[in-house]
Residue frames as a rotation matrix with the C-alpha (Angstrom) as fourth column:
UNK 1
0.584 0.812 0.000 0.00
0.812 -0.584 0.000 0.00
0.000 0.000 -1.000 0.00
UNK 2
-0.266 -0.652 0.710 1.24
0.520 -0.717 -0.464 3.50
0.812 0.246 0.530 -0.74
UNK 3
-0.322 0.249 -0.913 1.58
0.700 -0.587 -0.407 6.15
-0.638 -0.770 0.014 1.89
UNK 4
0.242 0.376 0.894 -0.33
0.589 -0.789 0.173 9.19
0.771 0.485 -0.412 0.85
UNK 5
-0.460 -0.778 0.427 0.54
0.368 -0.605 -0.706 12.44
0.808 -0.168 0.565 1.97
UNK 6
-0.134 0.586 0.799 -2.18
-0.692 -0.632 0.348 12.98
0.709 -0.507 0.490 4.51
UNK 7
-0.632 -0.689 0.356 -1.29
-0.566 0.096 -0.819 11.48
0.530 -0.719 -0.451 7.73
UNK 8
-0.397 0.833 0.386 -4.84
-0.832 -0.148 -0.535 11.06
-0.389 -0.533 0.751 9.04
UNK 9
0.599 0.528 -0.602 -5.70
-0.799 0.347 -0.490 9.28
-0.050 0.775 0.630 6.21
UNK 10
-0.101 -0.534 -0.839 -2.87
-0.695 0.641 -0.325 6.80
0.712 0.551 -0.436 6.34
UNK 11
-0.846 -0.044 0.531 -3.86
-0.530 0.167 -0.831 6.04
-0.052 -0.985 -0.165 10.20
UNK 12
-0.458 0.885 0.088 -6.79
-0.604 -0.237 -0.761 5.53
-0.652 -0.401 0.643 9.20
UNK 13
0.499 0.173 -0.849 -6.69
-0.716 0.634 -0.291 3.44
0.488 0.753 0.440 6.44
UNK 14
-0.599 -0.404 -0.692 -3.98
-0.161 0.907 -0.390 0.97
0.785 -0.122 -0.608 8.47
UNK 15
-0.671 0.562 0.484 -7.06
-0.691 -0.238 -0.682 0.86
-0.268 -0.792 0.548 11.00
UNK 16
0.548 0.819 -0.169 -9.76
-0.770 0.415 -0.485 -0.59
-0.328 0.396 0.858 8.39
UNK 17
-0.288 -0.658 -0.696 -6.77
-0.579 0.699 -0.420 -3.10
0.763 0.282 -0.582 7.75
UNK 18
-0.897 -0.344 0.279 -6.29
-0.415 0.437 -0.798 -3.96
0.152 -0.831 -0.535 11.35
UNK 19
-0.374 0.878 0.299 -10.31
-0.764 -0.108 -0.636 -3.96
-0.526 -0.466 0.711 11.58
UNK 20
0.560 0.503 -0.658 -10.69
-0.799 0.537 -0.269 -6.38
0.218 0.677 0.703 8.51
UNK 21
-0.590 -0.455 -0.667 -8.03
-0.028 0.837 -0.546 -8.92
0.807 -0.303 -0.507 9.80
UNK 22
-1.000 -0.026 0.008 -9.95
-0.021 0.544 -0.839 -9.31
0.017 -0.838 -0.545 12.67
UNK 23
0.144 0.967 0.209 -13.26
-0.880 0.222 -0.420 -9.70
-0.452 -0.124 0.883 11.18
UNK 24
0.288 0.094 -0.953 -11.72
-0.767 0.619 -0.171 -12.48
0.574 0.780 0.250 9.01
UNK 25
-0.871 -0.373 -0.319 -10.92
-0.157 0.829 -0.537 -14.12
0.465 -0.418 -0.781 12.16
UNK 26
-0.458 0.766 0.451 -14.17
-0.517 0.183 -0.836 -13.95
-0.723 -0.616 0.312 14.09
UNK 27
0.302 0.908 -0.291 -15.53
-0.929 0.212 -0.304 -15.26
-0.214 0.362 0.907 10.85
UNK 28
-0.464 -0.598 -0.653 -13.02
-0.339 0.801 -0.493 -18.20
0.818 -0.008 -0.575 10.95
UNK 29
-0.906 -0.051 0.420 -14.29
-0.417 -0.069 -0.906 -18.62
0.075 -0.996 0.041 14.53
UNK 30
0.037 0.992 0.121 -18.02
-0.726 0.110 -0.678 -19.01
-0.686 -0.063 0.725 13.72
UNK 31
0.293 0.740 -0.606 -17.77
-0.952 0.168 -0.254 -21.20
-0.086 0.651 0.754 10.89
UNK 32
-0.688 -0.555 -0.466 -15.15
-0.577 0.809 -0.112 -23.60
0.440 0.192 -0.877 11.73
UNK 33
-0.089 0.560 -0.824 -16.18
0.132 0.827 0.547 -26.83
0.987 -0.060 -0.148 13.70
UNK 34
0.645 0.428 0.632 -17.33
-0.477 -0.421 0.772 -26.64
0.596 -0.800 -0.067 16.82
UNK 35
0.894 -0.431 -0.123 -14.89
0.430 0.746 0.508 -29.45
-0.127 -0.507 0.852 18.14
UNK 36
-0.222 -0.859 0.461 -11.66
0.454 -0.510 -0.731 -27.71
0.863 0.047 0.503 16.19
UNK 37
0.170 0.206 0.964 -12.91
0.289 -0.945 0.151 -24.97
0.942 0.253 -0.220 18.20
UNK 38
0.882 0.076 0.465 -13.07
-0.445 -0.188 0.875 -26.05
0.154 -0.979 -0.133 21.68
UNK 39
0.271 -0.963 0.004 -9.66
0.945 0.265 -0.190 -27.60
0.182 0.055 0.982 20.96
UNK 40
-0.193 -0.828 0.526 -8.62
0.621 -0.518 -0.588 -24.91
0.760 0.213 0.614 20.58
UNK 41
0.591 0.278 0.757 -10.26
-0.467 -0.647 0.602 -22.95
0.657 -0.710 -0.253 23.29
UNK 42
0.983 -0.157 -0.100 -8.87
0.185 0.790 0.584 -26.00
-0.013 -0.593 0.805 25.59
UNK 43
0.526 -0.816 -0.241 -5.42
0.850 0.491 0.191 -25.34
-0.037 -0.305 0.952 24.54
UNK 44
-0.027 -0.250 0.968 -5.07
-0.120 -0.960 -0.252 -21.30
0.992 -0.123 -0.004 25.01
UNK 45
0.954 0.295 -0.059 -5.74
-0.054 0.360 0.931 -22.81
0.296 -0.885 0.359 28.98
């Protein structure tokens, strides 16, 4: 991604980044299997 020259704007775009990598995990989260899932919940313990 290019920087552009308006600070505000570059904050602010690497925000809607940060904001879309972590909806593509919550939707990883909901759709996987429910077993993967509590595996994995089990081993963050």
């Amino acid at each position: 991604r290019e920087k552009n020259q308006d600070p505000e704007l570059d904050e602010t775009l690497a925000h809607i980044e940060e904001l879309e990598e972590r909806i593509r995990v919550l939707e990883r989260i909901v759709t996987e299997n429910r077993t993967d899932l509590k595996r994995e919940i089990d081993g963050l313990k």
